[in-house]
C-alpha positions as CSV (number, residue, x, y, z in Angstrom):
1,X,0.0,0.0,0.0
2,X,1.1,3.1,-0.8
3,X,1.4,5.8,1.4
4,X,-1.1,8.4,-0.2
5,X,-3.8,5.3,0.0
6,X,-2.6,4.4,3.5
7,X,-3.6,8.1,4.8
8,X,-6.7,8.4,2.6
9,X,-7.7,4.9,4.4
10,X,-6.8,6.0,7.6
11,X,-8.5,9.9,7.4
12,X,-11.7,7.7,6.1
13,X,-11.9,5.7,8.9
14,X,-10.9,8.3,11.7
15,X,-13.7,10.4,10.0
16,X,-16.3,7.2,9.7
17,X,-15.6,7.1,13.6
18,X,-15.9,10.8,14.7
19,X,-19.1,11.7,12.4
20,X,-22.5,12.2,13.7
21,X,-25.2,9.6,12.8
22,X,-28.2,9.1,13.1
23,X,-29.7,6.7,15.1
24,X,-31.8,4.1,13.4
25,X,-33.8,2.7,16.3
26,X,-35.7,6.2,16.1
27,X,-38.1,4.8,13.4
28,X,-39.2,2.5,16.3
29,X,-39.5,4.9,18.8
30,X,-41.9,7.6,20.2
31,X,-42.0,10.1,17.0
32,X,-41.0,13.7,17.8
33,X,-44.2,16.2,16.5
34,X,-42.1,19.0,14.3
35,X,-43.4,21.8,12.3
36,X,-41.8,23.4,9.2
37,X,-42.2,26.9,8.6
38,X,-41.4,27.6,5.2
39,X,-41.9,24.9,2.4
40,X,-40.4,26.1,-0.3
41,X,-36.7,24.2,-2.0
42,X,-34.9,24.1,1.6
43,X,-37.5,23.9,3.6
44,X,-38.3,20.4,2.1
45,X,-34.0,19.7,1.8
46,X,-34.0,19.8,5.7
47,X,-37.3,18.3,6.0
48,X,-36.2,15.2,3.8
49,X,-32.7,14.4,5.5
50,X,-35.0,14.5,8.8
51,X,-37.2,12.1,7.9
52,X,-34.3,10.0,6.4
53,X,-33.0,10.0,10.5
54,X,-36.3,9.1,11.4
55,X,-37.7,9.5,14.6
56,X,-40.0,12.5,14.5
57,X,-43.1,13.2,12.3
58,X,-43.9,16.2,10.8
59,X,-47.5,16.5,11.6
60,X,-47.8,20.8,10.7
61,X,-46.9,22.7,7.4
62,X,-47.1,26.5,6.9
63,X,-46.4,28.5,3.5
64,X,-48.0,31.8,2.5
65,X,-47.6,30.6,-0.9
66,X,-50.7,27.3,-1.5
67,X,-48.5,25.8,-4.0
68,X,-45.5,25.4,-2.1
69,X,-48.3,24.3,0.7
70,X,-49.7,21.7,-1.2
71,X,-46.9,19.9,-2.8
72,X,-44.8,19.7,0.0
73,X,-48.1,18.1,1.9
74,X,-47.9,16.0,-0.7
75,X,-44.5,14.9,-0.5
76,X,-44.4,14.5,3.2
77,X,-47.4,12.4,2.8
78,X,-45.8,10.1,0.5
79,X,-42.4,9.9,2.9
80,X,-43.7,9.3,6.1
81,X,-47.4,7.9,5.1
82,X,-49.2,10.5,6.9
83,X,-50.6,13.8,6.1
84,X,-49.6,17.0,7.8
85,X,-52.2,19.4,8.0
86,X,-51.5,23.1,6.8
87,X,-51.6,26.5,7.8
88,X,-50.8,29.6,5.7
89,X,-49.7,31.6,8.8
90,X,-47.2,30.0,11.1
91,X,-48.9,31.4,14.5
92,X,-51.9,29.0,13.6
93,X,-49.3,26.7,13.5
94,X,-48.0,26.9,16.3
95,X,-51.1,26.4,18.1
96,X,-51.3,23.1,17.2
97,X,-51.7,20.3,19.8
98,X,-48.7,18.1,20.5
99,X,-46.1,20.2,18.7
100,X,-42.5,19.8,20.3
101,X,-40.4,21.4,17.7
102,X,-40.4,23.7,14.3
103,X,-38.2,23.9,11.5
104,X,-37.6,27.4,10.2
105,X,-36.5,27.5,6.8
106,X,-38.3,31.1,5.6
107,X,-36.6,33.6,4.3
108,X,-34.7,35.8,6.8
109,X,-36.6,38.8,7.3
110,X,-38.8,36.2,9.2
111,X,-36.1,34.4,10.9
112,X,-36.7,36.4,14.2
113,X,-40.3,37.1,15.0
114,X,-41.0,33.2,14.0
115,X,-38.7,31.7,15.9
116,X,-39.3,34.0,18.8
117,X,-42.8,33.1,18.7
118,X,-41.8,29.4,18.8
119,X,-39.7,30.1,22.2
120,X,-43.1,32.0,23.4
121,X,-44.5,28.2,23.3
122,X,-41.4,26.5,24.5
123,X,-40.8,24.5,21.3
124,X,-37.1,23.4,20.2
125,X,-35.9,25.1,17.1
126,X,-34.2,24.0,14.1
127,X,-33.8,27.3,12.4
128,X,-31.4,27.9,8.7
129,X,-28.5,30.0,8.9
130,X,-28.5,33.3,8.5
131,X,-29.8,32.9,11.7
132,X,-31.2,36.8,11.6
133,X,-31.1,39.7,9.5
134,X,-29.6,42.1,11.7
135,X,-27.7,41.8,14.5
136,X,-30.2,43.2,17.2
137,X,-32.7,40.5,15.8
138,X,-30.2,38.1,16.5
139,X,-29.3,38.9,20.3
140,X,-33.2,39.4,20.5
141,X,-33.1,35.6,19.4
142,X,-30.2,34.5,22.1
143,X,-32.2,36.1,24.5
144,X,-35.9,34.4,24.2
145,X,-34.2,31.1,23.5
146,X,-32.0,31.7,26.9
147,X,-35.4,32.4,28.8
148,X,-37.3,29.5,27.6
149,X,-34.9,26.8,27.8
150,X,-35.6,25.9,24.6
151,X,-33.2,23.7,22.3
152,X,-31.8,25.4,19.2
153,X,-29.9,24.2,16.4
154,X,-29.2,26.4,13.4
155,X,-28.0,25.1,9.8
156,X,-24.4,25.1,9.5
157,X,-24.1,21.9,8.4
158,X,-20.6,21.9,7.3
159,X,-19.8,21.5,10.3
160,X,-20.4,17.8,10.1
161,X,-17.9,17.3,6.9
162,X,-15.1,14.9,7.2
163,X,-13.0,17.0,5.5
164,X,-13.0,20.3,7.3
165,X,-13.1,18.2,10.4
166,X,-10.0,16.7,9.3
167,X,-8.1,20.2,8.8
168,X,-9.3,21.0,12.6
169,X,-7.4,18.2,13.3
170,X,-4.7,18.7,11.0
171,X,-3.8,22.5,12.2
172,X,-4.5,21.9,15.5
173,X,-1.5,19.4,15.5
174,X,0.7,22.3,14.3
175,X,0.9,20.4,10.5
176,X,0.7,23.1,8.8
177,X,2.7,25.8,11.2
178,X,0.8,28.7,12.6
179,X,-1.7,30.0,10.5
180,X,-1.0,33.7,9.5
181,X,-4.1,34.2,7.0
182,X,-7.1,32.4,5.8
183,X,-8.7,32.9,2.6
184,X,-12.1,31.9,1.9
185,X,-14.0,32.6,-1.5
186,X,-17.1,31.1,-3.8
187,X,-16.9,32.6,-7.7
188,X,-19.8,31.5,-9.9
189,X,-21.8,33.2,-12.3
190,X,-25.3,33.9,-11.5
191,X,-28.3,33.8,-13.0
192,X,-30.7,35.7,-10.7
193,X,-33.9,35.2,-13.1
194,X,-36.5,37.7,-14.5
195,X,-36.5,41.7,-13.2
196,X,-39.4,42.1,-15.0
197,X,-41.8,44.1,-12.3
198,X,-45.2,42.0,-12.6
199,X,-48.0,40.6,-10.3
200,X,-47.2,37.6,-8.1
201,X,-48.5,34.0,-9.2
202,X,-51.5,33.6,-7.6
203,X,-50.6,31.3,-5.5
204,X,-48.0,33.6,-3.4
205,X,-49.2,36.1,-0.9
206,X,-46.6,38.6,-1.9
207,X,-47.9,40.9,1.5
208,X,-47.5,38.3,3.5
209,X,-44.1,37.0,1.8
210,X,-42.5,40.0,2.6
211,X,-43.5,40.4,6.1
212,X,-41.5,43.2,8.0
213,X,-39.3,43.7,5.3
214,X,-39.5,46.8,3.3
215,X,-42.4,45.3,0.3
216,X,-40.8,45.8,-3.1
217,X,-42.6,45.3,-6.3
218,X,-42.8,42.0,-6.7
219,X,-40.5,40.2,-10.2
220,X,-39.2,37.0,-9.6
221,X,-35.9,37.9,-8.8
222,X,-36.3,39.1,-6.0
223,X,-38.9,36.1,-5.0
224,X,-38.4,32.5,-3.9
225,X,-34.8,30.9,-4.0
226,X,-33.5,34.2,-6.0
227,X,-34.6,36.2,-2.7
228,X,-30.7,35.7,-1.8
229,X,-29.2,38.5,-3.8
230,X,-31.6,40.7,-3.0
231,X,-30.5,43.5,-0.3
232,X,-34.1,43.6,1.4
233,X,-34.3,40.3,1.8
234,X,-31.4,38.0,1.6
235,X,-28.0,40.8,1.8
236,X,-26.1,39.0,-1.1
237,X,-23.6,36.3,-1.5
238,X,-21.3,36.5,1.2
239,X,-24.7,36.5,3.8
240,X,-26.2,33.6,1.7
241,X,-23.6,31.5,0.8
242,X,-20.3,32.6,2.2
243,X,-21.8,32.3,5.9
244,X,-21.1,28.6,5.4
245,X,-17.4,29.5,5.4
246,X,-16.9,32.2,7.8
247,X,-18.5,30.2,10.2
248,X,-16.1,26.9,9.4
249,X,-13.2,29.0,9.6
250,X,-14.3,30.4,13.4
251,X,-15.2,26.5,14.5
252,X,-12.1,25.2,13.0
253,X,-9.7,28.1,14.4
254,X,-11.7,29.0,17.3
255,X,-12.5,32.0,16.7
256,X,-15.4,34.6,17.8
257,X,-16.7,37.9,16.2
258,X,-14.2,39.8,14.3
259,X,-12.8,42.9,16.3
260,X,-12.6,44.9,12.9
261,X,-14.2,44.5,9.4
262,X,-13.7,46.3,6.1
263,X,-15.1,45.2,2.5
264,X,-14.8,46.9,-1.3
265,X,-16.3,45.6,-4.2
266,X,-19.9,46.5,-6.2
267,X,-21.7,45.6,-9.0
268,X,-19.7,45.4,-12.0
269,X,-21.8,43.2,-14.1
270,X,-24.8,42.5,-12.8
271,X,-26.0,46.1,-12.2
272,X,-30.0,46.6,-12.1
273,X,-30.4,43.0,-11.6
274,X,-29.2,42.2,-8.0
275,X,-28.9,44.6,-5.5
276,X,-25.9,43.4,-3.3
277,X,-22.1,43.3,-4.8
278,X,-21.6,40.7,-7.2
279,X,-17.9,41.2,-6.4
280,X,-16.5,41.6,-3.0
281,X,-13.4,41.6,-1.3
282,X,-13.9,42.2,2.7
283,X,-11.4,41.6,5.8
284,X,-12.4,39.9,8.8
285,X,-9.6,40.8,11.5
286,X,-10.5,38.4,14.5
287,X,-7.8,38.9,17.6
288,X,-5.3,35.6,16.2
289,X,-5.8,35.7,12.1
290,X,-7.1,38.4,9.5
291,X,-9.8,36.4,7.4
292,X,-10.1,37.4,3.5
293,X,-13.4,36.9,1.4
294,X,-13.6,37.1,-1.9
295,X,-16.1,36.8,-4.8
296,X,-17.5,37.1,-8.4
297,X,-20.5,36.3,-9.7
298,X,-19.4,36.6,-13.4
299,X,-16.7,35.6,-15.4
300,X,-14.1,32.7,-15.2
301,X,-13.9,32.5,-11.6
302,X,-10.7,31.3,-10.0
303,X,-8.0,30.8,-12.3
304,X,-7.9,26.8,-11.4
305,X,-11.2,25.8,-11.2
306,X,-10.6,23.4,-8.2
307,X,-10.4,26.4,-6.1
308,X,-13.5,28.3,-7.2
309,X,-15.7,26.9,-3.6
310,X,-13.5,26.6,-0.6
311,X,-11.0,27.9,2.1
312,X,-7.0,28.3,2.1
313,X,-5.4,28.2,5.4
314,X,-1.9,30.0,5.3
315,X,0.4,28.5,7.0
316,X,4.4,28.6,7.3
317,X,4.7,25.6,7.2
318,X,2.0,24.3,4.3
319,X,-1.3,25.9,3.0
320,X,-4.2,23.9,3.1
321,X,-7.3,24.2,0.8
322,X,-10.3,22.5,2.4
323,X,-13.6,22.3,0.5
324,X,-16.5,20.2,1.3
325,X,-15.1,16.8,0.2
326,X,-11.4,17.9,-0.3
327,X,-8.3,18.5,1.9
328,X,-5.2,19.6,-0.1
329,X,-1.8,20.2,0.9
330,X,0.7,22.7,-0.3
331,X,3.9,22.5,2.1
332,X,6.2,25.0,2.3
333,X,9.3,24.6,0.5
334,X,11.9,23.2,2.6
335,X,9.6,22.4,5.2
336,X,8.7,18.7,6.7
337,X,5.5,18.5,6.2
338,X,4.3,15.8,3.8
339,X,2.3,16.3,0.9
340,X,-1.4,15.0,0.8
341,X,-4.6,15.5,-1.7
342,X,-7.4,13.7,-0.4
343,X,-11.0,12.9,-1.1
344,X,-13.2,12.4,2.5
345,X,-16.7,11.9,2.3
346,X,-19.0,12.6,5.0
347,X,-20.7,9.1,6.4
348,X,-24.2,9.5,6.2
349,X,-24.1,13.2,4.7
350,X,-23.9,16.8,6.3
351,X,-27.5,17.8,6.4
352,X,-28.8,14.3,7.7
353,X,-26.0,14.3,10.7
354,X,-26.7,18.1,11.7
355,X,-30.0,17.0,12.0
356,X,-30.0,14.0,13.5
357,X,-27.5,16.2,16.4
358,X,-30.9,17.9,16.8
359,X,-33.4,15.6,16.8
360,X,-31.3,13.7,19.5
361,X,-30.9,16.4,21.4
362,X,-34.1,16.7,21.9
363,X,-34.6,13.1,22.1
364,X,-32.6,12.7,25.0
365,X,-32.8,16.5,26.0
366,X,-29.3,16.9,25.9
367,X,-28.0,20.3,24.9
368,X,-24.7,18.8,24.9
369,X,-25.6,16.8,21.2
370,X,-26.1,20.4,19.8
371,X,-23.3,21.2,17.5
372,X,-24.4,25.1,16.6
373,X,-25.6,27.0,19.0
374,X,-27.9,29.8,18.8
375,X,-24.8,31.7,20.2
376,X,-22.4,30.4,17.6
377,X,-24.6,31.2,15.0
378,X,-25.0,34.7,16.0
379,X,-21.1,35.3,16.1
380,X,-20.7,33.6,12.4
381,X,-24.1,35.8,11.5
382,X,-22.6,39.2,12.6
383,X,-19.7,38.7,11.2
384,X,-20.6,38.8,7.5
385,X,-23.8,41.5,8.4
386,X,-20.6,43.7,9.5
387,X,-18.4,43.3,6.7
388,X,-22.2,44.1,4.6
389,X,-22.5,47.2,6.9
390,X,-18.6,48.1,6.0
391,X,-19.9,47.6,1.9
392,X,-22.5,49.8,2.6
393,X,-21.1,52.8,4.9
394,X,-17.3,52.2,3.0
395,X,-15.5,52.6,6.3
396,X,-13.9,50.3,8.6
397,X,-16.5,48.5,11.3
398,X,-15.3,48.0,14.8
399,X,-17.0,45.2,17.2
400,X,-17.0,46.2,20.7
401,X,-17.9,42.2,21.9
402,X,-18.8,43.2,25.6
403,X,-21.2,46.3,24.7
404,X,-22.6,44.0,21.1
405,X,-22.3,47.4,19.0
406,X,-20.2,49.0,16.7
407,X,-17.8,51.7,18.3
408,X,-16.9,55.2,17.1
409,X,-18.9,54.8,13.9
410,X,-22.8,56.0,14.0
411,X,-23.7,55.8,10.6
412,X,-22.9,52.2,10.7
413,X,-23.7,51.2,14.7
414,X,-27.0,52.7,12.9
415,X,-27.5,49.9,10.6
416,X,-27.2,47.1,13.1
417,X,-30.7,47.6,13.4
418,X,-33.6,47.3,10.1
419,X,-36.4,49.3,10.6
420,X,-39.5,47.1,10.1
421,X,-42.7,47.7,7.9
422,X,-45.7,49.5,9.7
423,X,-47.6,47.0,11.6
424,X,-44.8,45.0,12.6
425,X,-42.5,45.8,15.8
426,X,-38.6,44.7,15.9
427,X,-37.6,42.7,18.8
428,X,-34.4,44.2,19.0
């Protein structure tokens, strides 16, 4: 055997042991009564690698949009043999009988008041990541799920890869030196869909969609799954998509909220289609390692390809690139370390492990099986919504951690808070 084979074996099975799965006796079990809040595209991804864990039964449905409504009744009918019963508004939801838990997978402008109004009723929450869209949602959030001694669980589920838990390992062992900078970075070219202004399908309750969020004219680019690049409602790439990484980067190197944030970009090609950059460079600086993002939404993307989706750890001894399913090593010349390029995929899969963390956490009610917190999350949440406040103001953003505000900087401590639609009242 050759060496590269004998640490790709090794890493596999070191990863096969220290994964997360689920527990297949649960389909035998007492079921766990869940709602889901939101079932449009992810709302039914998270909903599908729960029922995959087994274990719980998803008994409740709410969408503001009948379609989504319908079909994913549908679907969770044919999965798990019965029928949930549906709700357009989630506080009728809520209501119902028996419920232990929600899923939130709306859109984040709603993020806050829903899964506030699920601590009112002391139900466990599996909410997706962003966790909020500002940062006084957010500590709101910390706050209501303190008092009710709720369990929470939000969707960073790469925390569960084999092959970012590998580079914890690795760096921690001093492999790759002490790590100076870390780059992380996701180019594609999007495709945000139709600007044409128009009505909303039928089926959508565009009012209710939008919630406390300022209510644009509707076009479907701004609607469901395209809602991401859209400033009201999604803040852009980096807030979408790039969370994933920051918050990686902070579990991996222990890290909390960056102390100081700047960020440059705009639109350079897809101006009056999106309305967040679709190029950005910003600069985390946490107290032990200055943390780089970077990315384009048009053009060739990275000049190798294999680098497009993923995170460089600088090291002086080696760099590392980790991606989902890959950990590359580029040593330092004239250093020991050995070279390695390896493929590790996660047993069982990312989003079924996350959430089988949750569901036996609540299970077992053991807070200890939850592997984001609702206070982790905030710290990976704030620190893109800062570098999005440095885009916006163009100065540099400084955390004050104790006081959770920005210091010496009113026009951008001033954006740490949305201003919600009349009729609706911001917990922050």
């Amino acid at each position: 055997m050759d060496r590269r084979t004998f640490i790709q074996k090794t890493v596999m099975g070191t990863a096969a042991l220290t994964g997360s799965f689920y527990v297949p006796s649960f389909a035998r079990e007492r079921k766990i009564k869940v709602g889901l809040i939101g079932a449009g595209w992810y709302g039914m991804v998270i909903s599908e690698a729960a029922l995959k864990v087994g274990g719980l039964e998803i008994i409740g449905v709410c969408d503001v949009d009948s379609e989504h409504l319908r079909n994913s009744a549908d679907k969770l009918e044919e999965l798990q043999g019965n029928r949930p019963k549906t709700f357009k508004y989630y506080t009728d939801l809520l209501d119902m009988d028996g419920l232990e838990a929600v899923f939130i997978a709306s859109p984040p402008q709603w993020h806050a008041l829903q899964f506030m109004a699920a601590c009112d009723k002391g139900l466990h929450i599996f909410c997706e990541k962003p966790l909020a869209y500002d940062p006084m949602e957010g500590l709101a959030m910390i706050r209501a799920a303190e008092n009710a001694g709720v369990l929470v669980q939000v969707g960073f589920q790469r925390r569960q890869s084999a092959a970012f838990r590998h580079a914890k390992r690795y760096i921690a062992e001093g492999n790759a030196g002490h790590i100076h900078q870390v780059v992380a970075q996701i180019h594609y070219r999007a495709n945000p869909g139709d600007n044409t202004i128009q009505d909303p399908p039928a089926s959508l309750d565009w009012d209710e969609w939008c919630g406390p969020a300022p209510k644009l004219p509707y076009r479907p680019s701004i609607a469901h799954f395209n809602w991401r690049l859209e400033k009201e409602y999604g803040n852009g790439h980096l807030v979408d998509w790039g969370i994933h990484h920051i918050d990686i980067v902070r579990q991996i190197m222990d890290l909390g909220i960056p102390a100081e944030v700047q960020a440059t970009g705009g639109l350079r090609y897809l101006k009056d289609r999106i309305t967040t950059p679709d190029t950005l460079n910003a600069v985390m600086n946490f107290e032990s390692v200055p943390l780089v993002w970077q990315h384009r939404m048009w053009g060739a993307g990275d000049p190798n390809p294999d680098f497009n989706n993923g995170i460089f750890f600088h090291g002086d001894k080696a760099s590392i690139f980790v991606s989902d399913t890959r950990f590359k090593v580029m040593p330092t010349p004239g250093s020991d370390t050995s070279d390695a390029d390896l493929t590790l995929h996660t047993e069982g899969g990312m989003q079924e492990n996350h959430m089988a963390d949750f569901l036996n956490a609540v299970k077992y009610e053991d807070p200890g099986k939850i592997t984001c917190t609702v206070q982790d999350s905030f710290a990976s949440t704030t620190a893109v919504q800062l570098a999005m406040i440095a885009y916006e103001t163009g100065t540099i953003v400084k955390w004050d951690d104790q006081q959770k505000t920005v210091r010496d900087n009113p026009e951008a401590a001033a954006l740490l808070k949305r201003e919600y639609r009349d009729g609706w009242v911001h917990p922050g």
